[in-house]
N, C-alpha and C positions, 0 to 999 in steps of 0.2 A: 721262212714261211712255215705253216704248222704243215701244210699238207704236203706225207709224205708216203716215200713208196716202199712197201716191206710187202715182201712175196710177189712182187708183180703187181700189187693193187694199189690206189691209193688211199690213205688213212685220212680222216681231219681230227687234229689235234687242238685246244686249247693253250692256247701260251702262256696264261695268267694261271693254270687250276692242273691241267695236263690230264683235261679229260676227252676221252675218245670218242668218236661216233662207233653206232654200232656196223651202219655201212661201211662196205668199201669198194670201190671203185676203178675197173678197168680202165676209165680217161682222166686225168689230171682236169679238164676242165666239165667233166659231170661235178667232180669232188666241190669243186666252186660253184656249182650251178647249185648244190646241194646246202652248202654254205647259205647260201645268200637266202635260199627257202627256209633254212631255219633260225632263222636273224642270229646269224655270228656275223662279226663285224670284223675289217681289217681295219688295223689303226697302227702309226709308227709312233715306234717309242725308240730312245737314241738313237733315229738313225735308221733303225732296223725295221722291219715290217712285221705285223705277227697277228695270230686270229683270236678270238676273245668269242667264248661260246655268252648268250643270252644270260644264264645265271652271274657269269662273271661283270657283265656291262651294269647288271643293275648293282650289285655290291659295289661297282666304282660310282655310281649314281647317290647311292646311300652314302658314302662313306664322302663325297664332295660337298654334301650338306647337313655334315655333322661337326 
């Protein structure tokens, strides 16, 4: 999962682009509550879970019906 903790805080990462927020977050589940506010989406790919910020979701949107 993208959200992680560096320095005591947590980060929300991108897993498709490895783009950061500029928040961070003393609770693991604001990070997510914050997520979800700004339409990133969880979605699994092999198996694995991972976060997909808004710019990323529309380029896989674009790119499925090219």
């Amino acid at each position: 999962m993208s959200i992680e903790k560096e320095d005591g805080m947590y980060r929300l990462y991108c897993d498709i682009c490895g783009e950061k927020t500029s928040e961070s977050f003393f609770d693991f589940y604001d990070a997510v509550q914050h997520k979800k506010q700004e339409g990133w989406r969880s979605q699994k790919n092999q198996g694995e879970w991972e976060d997909v910020c808004p710019d990323c979701q529309e380029a896989e949107l674009k790119a499925d019906f090219e």
